[in-house]
Structure formats: structure tokens, C-alpha cells
Steps between C-alpha positions, in 0.01 A plus 500: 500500500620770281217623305669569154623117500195393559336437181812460311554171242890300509583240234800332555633319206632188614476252844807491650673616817538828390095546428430367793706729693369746334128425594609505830677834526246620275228394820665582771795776464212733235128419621399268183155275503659141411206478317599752256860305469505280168763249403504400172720165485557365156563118673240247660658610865656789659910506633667611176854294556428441893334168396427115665276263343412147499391204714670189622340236230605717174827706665568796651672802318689815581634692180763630679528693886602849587710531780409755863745654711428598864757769487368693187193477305335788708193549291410125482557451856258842583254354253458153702510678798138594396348187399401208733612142487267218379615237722598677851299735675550834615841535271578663162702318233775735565510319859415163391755499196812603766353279763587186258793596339629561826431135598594384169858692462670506212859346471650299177685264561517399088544755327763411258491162336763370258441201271668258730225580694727648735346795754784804399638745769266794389612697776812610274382747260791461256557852443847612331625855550363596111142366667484739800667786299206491247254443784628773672470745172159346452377620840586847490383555118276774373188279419450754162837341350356173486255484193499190357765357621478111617700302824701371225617781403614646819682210616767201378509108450668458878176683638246277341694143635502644860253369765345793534374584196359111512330636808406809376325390187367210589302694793369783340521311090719733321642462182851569392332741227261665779523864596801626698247804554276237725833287608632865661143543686479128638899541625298811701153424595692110607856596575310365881515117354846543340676351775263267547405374163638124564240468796225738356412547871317840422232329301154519652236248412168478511312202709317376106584616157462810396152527349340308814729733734462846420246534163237320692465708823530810305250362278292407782567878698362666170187298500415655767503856353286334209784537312352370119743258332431422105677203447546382090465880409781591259571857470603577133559862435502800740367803338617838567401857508611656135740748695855583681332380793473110615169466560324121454171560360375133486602142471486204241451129585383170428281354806456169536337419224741645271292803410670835444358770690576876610476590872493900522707693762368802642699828539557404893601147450830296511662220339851294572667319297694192533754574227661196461446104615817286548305182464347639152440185283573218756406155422525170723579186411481113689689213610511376119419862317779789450358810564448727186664806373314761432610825514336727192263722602511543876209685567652787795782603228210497236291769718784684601618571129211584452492791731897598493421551118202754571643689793873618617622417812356150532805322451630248246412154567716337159870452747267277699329289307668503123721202581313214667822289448675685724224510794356176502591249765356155577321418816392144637287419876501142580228352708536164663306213716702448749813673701818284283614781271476730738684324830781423213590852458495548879727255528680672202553816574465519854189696516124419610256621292417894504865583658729458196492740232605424079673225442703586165646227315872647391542326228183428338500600195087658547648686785265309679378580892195350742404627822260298764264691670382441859211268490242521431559746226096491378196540731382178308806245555461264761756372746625209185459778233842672443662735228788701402580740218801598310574654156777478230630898378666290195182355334630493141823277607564142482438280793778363673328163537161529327626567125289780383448899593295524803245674345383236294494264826217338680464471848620152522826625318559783698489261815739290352737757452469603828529170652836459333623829618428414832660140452170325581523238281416217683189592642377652178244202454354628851498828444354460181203275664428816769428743218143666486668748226768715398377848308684632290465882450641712188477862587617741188508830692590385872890694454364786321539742818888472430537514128740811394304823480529878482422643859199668282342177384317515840275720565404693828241349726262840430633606128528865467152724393281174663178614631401178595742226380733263628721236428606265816680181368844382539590687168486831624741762646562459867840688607751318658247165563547170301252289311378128472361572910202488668603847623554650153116460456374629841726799500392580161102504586567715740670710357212551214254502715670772789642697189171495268292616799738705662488323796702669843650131565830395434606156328736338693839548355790295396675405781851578429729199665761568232592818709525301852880467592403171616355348220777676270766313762345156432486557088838566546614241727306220249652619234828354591380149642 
């Protein structure tokens, strides 16, 4: 062990992925005592947005899934390389992960669905020449030129009609008014799954939801470090040295009991921040309760103003969460008794469950998609138990079939609607009888990562004149990667912890596919299907 790490103090600000990471880098890459590791986690739990929760008598709930690719996401990959598998022996979750996904292959057979209920040809991307021209210009264009402008912006009416964009949004939940500063880094980073967007073979997937998948054994892997994790502890100011420097001094938070207290950094210690929560402000609903909207005061924007109005270089959170109208979707997982719904959308679309991908409903007017998981999708679901999840990106419309803007719907509605999209009508009764519960879940924040921004509003993983400061969420500066990934937050705790520490390791870098002839052939060659 490295003697001058030895008696050093980390607070990490914030339970997700990324602090987890951290933790571990922090352990094994730099020679800290786990025991002198502290996460400070404002909720009753730890994941951040990598979350899966219930039981089979109340309903099961995912607020929403991040997708894995085998073929990128290098520092996630690395990172689950390390940590060991709960349920099979002698393997790491890295292994176990790729081990059922490649059992459980990916390949949509549904991805398009218009309101006849009709399965569309989304192999077609319905590209005109204007399309690929601005495509084309988008690819190639200097990333400082693109301040604040939005996908709308960029591109015309004929664009937003084709199949792709369907595809394209749907899968990763843009927004006509998101970022084309983002859009231009996705095209990149994922220009692997362009010509294969209709099948979304390239999606990896973990055996269980996220939470039980990969938070858990890392959890687990950092217990054994004595790793100490302060649950209900929220951290509400981050005080600073009174100089050019960045230098935390000490900490504010509520513990569980609600009392404020100070927690004093020495000159050798470090804190990371998690600047930023997409699932700020979430709230769940039931079968016969809409979920609420709530989006004032989310308490990761609150902190980071806080900071970014004390100290320069630490960003400006207000592109990102200023308009909750414009980032909020609508998510819904339905749990049943028994196998009906579920065999009825095999028979559907074509697919078993865990081998399809989204299925987006063309015409409905919530923009409306589900996906099944393979099951069982939660450790506690037994062989009866089964659930999906799906979301709406237009939660302020009218329902096509259920009269009112999904927002304001129950879970009961929200079935119904979906039911009628899929043309299930007369086994509605039946389906109806199977329910356990249908969630509904209003997150605010969850399309914040692509709201228009300056290229500045981010700010770099270790600001400039930090002596022992860092900032690893999904809101920070990461050259040529994209946000809303699993990857996003690995590669940017490593990056804090290898550039705080000066570490002689290198984080893996972005693995650039958009320069491989043959993936470049392929984008080309689908762009005129």
C-alpha cells in the first residue's frame, strides 16, 4: 500500500455508478483503505438511476433502463471485469453479463407499429437526399459551432416522419428540441447500430434489472474493502477554500434524522461530486394513482448552483434543469399473475421475451413504446410473476383512446391505452384480471443530458486549480463520449480519480468505430434502404 494514501479521507457526494466506480479505482488502481471511503447518499438506497425495486404482491418497478454495448463501453466492461458474480462461481459480471446476452440475443422483430396495429417495414430508413446531405454535414462539423443549437434546428419536416428518426428517438428518448451538440456525438459514439437500428441487435442485456445486476455486486465487492455507505445523508453545501484554488474544506448535510451538521476535510482529503441526478424529483404512482409532478427544487441542481455560483469553472447547471417541461417523460412497469399479457405480445410481434427490443407505437399520439425483458426480469418474480416496461416521450398530449394527457393517467389508464394500441380489445377483461400493478413513474429531469447547451455549461471531470476536487456525473465534459450511459459514469470516475492522483494508468479510450471503413460502408449502405 502506498504510504501517503494511507490515512487519507474520500467523500463522495452521491450513490450512483459513478461513486461506486470511483471507490473501486480509488482501492485498487491508488492503495486506499475502503474504510476510509465514505458515500454520502441523499436516498434510502444506493444506484442513483441504475434502480429495481419491488416484490410480486405490491409490483415490481424499473424507472427506466440504460442500455450496454459489447462493442464499446470500455470502461464499464474493465470495471465488471473486476467484480465477481453473485449467482455463478468463479466468474465476474463482465463474464456473466455477455454469457446471457449471448444466449438471449437481441433481434426486433416489432419495432415499428402503426395504429392499425400493423408491424411496419422498419428496415427502410426513409431517408430523402436533403436527409443524408444534412447528415452528412452533421458528421463532419466542428463540435465548437454548435452552441445551442437543437435537432430541430439542423434538420426539416421530411427528416422527422422518416423511420429512422422513429428509431432513433424512441431508443435513445430524444426530443425534437434536444441538442444537435449530443445528436452529432450519438451519430459517432453509435454510428455501429445505425444500420442496425430496426433490429437493435447490438444491445447487451443484463441477466436482472439493472440495480440487482450490476449495483449489487459492486455493492457487495466494496463491502469487502469496508467500504462505509451513509444512506439518508443529504449533502447540502460544499464549502471551499477562500482562494483561486479549488480546495473542499468540509461538507454540509442532514443525516438521518434531519439534523444539519459539518463534516471537516483535511488538507489531504478528497471529495466527488455527483453533479447532477436525472431522476431528481421522481415520484410513482399505482394501478388507480397518476404519478405526481414535481419538479421545483431538485436537490443535485440546488447543490450544484450552489457551488458554480462560488467558484469558476464548475459549470452551469440552469440549460439542464430550467425547463422541466421539456425533459420530463412518463414511465410505466406492469407486473402480472400469470404469463397472458405477455404470450400476447409474443404472438404479436414475433418475439419471446428478452429478444425483442422497443416496440414504438407510430402513431400514438404519447409517442408511446414497451419493451419485454427476458424473464425473470427481478430476482424476486417467480415462474407466474411477469413484467414489462415502456414509457410515453409525449406526456403532456392527449390520449389516443384514454381521453386525457398521459401524465395525469393511472395505471389502469395507461394499460388501456396500450391495450388499444396493440388491438387487444377482446381480451382486455383478462388482461385486466392478471394485473398485480402498473406504476406509473413521472421523472422531471430524466432528458436533461440533451437539453441545448453551450459546450461550457459542462464542466471538466478535474476543474482547473483543483487540489482535491472532482466532479464525475453524466453532466460533465468528456471529449468525444456521449451521455445518458452506464459508460459516461465509469469513464468519468476514472478519470477523477487517475487525474486527481496522478495516477500512471490510462482510462480506456473511446473506441472510434466511426473511423472503421466498414462500419462507415454499412451507415452508408442503410442510409439508402
Amino acid at each position: 500500500m502506498k504510504k501517503e494514501n494511507q490515512n487519507r479521507k474520500v467523500y463522495f457526494i452521491g450513490g450512483g455508478l459513478a461513486s461506486l466506480a470511483g471507490a473501486l479505482y480509488l482501492i485498487e488502481d491508488a492503495d486506499f483503505k475502503g474504510e476510509n471511503i465514505h458515500v454520502l447518499e441523499a436516498l434510502p438506497i444506493l444506484g442513483g438511476s441504475n434502480d429495481g425495486a419491488g416484490e410480486k404482491t405490491e409490483g415490481f418497478i424499473c424507472r427506466g433502463g440504460r442500455m450496454l454495448n459489447e462493442e464499446t463501453y470500455e470502461n464499464f466492461w474493465e470495471l465488471m471485469s473486476r467484480v465477481d458474480s453473485l449467482e455463478m462461481p468463479n466468474i465476474s459480471v463482465k463474464d456473466e453479463i455477455l454469457a446471457f446476452d449471448h444466449a438471449n440475443p437481441t433481434n426486433a422483430k416489432a419495432r415499428l407499429i402503426n395504429k392499425s396495429g400493423e408491424i411496419l417495414n422498419a428496415h427502410s430508413m426513409g431517408f430523402d437526399t436533403k436527409d443524408r446531405m444534412k447528415l452528412v454535414k452533421l458528421f463532419f462539423a466542428d463540435e465548437n459551432d454548435l452552441d445551442d443549437i437543437t435537432i430541430r434546428d439542423w434538420f426539416d419536416d421530411h427528416f422527422f416522419a422518416t423511420n429512422f428518426w422513429l428509431m432513433w428517438q424512441t431508443t435513445f428518448a430524444w426530443q425534437e428540441w434536444s441538442s444537435i451538440f449530443e445528436f452529432k456525438r450519438y451519430m459517432h459514439r453509435m454510428l455501429l447500430e445505425f444500420s442496425r437500428i430496426d433490429t437493435l441487435e447490438g444491445v447487451t442485456r443484463t441477466p436482472y434489472n439493472q440495480y440487482e445486476s450490476v449495483i449489487m455486486p459492486l455493492k457487495k465487492h466494496l463491502q469487502k474493502y469496508k467500504v462505509a455507505f451513509h444512506t439518508n445523508h443529504t449533502v447540502t453545501d460544499i464549502i471551499f477554500k477562500d482562494d483561486e484554488k479549488i480546495t473542499v474544506t468540509s461538507l454540509k448535510y442532514k443525516d438521518t434524522t434531519g439534523v444539519e451538521k459539518e463534516l471537516m476535510l483535511d488538507e489531504e482529503d478528497l471529495c466527488f461530486f455527483t453533479n447532477g441526478c436525472i431522476t431528481d424529483n421522481s415520484n410513482n404512482g399505482d394501478y388507480n394513482t397518476a404519478a405526481k409532478y414535481l419538479p421545483e427544487n431538485p436537490p443535485s441542481y440546488s447543490l450544484w448552483r450552489k457551488i458554480a455560483d462560488r467558484k469558476e469553472g464548475l459549470g452551469n447547471p440552469d440549460p439542464f434543469f430550467k425547463k422541466p417541461d421539456e425533459t420530463k417523460w412518463y414511465s410505466f412497469t406492469a407486473t402480472f399473475k400469470n404469463k397472458k399479457m405477455l404470450q400476447l405480445i409474443e404472438e404479436f410481434s414475433g418475439n419471446k421475451p428478452g429478444s425483442g427490443a422497443l416496440m414504438t407505437f407510430t402513431d400514438s399520439s404519447w409517442r408511446m413504446s414497451i419493451v419485454v425483458a427476458a424473464q425473470p426480469h427481478f430476482k424476486g418474480q417467480d415462474e407466474n410473476t411477469t413484467i414489462f416496461w415502456g414509457y410515453g416521450l409525449y406526456p403532456d398530449r392527449i390520449g389516443d383512446f384514454v381521453k386525457k394527457p398521459m401524465i395525469d393517467c393511472t395505471g389502469e389508464e395507461i394499460l388501456t391505452e396500450l391495450i388499444q394500441q396493440l388491438h387487444f380489445e377482446k381480451y382486455e377483461n383478462e388482461i385486466k384480471e392478471s394485473v398485480i400493478n402498473v406504476i406509473p413513474t413521472m421523472m422531471p429531469y430524466i432528458d436533461s443530458l440533451f437539453q441545448p447547451r453551450k459546450k461550457t455549461d459542462r464542466p471538466f471531470v478535474v476543474p482547473a486549480n483543483s487540489t482535491n476536487f472532482a466532479m464525475i456525473s453524466q453532466f460533465v465534459e468528456i471529449p468525444e463520449d456521449m451521455v445518458f450511459t452506464e459508460e459516461y459514469s465509469v469513464r468519468a470516475a476514472r478519470t477523477a480519480v487517475y487525474t486527481l492522483l496522478n495516477i500512471n494508468k490510462k482510462v480506456a479510450p473511446v473506441t472510434e468505430h466511426w473511423k472503421s471503413p466498414e462500419v462507415l460502408a454499412k451507415a452508408v449502405a442503410a442510409s439508402y434502404r
